[in-house]
N, C-alpha and C positions, 0 to 999 in steps of 0.2 A: 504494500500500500504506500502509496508517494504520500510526502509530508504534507503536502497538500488537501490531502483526503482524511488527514487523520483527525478523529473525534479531539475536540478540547478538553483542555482540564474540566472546564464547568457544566460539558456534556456528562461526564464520566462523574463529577461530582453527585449530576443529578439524577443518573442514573443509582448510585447507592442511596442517594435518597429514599429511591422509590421502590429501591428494594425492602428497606428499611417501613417504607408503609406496608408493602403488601404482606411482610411479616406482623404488622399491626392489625391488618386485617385478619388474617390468615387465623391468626390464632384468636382474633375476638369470635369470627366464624364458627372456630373449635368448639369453643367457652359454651356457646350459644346452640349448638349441635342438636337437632331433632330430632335423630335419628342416623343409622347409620350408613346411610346413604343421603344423608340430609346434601340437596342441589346448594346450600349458600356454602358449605366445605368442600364440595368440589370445583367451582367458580373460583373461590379464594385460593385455591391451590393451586388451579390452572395460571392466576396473574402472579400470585409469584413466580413459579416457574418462569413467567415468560420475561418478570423483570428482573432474575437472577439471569438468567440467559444472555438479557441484554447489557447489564451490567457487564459481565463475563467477557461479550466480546469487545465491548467499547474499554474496556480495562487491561486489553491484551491489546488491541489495536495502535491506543494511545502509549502505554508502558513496557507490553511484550510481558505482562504478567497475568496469572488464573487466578480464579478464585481457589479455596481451599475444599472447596463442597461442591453436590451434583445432587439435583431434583431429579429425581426418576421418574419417567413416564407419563412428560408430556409432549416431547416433539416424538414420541414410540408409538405413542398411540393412537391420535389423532393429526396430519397435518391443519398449515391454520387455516382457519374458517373464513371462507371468502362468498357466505351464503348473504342471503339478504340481511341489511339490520331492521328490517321490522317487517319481520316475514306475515304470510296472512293465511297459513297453512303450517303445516305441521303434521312430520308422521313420528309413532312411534313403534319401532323394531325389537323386538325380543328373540330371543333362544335360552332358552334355558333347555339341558343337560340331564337325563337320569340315568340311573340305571335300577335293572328289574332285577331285584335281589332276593325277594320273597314272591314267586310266581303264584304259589298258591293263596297268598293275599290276596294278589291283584286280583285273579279268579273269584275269590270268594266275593269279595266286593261287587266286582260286572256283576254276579250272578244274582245276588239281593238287589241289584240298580235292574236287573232283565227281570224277573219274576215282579217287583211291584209294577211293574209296567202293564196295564191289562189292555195298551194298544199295539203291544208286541205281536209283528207278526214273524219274525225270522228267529225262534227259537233255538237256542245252542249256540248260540255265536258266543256267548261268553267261556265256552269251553275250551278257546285256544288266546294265547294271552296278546294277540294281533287282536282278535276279534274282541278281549277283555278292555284293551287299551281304547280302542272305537268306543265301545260304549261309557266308557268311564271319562273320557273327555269329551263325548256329547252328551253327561250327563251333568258335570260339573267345569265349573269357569278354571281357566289355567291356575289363576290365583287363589285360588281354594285348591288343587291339585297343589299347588307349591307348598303351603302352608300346610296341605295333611300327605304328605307323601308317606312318611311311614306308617300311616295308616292304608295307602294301598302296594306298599311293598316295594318300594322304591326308594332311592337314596339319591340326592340332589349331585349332579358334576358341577361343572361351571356351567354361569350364566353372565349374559351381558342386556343389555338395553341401551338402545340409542336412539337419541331425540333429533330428529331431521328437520330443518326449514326450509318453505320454500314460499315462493313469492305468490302463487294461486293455487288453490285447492284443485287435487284433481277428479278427471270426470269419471262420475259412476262407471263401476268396468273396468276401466282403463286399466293399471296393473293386476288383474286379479288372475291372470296366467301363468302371471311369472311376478310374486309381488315381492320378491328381495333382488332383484335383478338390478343391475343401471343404478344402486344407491351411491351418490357422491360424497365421498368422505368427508370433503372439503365443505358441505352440506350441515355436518352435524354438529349442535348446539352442545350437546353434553353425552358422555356414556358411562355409564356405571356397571363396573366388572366385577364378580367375583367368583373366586378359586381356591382352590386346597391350595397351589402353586406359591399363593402369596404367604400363607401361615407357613407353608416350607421356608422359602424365604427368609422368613423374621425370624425361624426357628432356626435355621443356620447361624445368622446373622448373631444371634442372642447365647448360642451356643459357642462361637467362636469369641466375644468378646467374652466367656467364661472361662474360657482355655485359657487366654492371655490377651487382658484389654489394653496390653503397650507394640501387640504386635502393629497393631496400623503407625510406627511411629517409622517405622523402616519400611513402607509400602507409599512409592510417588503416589416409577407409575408406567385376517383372514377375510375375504368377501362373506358379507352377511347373510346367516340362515336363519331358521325358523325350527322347530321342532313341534309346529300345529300346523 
C-alpha cells in the first residue's frame, strides 16, 4: 500500500474507539439476554466482529501491526449483506437434524396419532417408520416435534435458521418446486446455529487451558436445506 493510501492516525484512532463501543454494547446485549438465541446478542456480536476487523486492518495498514485477538465466525459464516435496508419481504429457512434412535417410539406414537383418527383411510402406514414419520409431522407443527423429540424417539443433530430479505414478497407458487434453491447469502439478515461441534469446541478449549493455561504464551462463530 503506497503512503498515500494509508489510513491516519485519527482513522485508526477511531476505529479503537468503536471497537471499544461495540464491546459496550456487546456485553450490555449479554447482560440483557432473552434467551438463548436472543437476535439483540447476535447483532451485537456481529458489529463487533466487524469493528474488531476493521480496526485490525486499518492498524496493520497504518503501523504493520495485529491485534492480539480473533472473533470467530463472522466473515465464516455469512458474507456481508448487500440485501435491501428496508426490505418489505422476508423469508425464513430452517433444517433442523435428527436422528431415529428409539424406532419403536416413533411407531408407537404414529400408531395412537393413526387409530384416533376415525377419517383414516390408508391403515398400517404407521407400521414402517417412513410411513411413522409422514404421519407424525402431519400430525404435529415442526416446533412441537423439536421441543418433544424424545418423546417420539428421536434425538436433535444440528440445526440452523436463517432470516432472508428481500425487496417484494413473492408470488403464490413461485418457489414451491424447488423452495431452498437460488437463496442468496448475501440476502441474509441473521442465522442462528446450533451443534454438538460447538460444546466440543469449548470443551477442548476448557480442557487445554486445564492442562497448562501458560501454554498460549509460546503460541504466535453448505447450500440451504430443509428436513420438511
Amino acid at each position: 500500500m503506497s503512503d498515500a493510501a494509508q489510513p491516519t492516525a485519527a482513522e485508526v484512532r477511531a476505529a479503537a474507539e468503536a471497537v471499544k463501543t461495540a464491546l459496550d454494547r456487546h456485553l450490555a446485549a449479554v447482560e440483557r439476554r432473552s434467551g438463548e438465541d436472543d437476535p439483540a446478542v447476535y447483532e451485537a456480536f456481529n458489529q463487533l466482529a466487524a469493528a474488531a476487523e476493521a480496526y485490525d486492518e486499518l492498524l496493520y495498514d497504518r503501523y504493520d501491526e495485529v491485534t492480539p485477538f480473533e472473533i470467530p465466525g463472522a466473515e465464516d459464516t455469512l458474507p456481508p449483506y448487500t440485501g435491501p435496508e428496508e426490505p418489505n419481504a422476508l423469508s425464513v429457512l430452517i433444517r433442523r437434524d435428527y436422528s431415529v434412535v428409539e424406532p419403536q417410539r416413533l411407531l408407537a406414537q404414529a400408531q395412537r396419532v393413526e387409530a384416533a383418527d376415525e377419517d383414516a383411510t390408508d391403515t398400517g402406514v404407521s407400521g414402517t417408520v417412513h410411513g411413522a414419520l409422514g404421519i407424525l409431522f402431519g400430525e404435529f407443527e415442526p416446533d412441537e416435534i423439536a421441543s418433544r423429540h424424545k418423546e417420539f424417539g428421536l434425538e436433535e443433530g444440528d440445526s440452523t435458521l436463517w432470516v432472508t430479505a428481500a425487496e417484494d414478497p413473492a408470488e403464490p407458487g413461485e418457489w414451491l418446486e424447488a423452495p431452498f434453491d437460488g437463496v442468496d447469502p448475501q440476502a441474509v439478515v441473521c442465522r442462528f446455529d446450533v451443534s454438538a461441534v460447538f460444546d466440543d469446541d469449548l470443551d477442548g478449549d476448557d480442557l487445554e487451558d486445564e492442562i497448562d493455561p501458560e501454554l498460549d504464551e509460546d503460541e504466535d462463530l453448505e447450500p440451504l436445506d430443509a428436513d420438511r
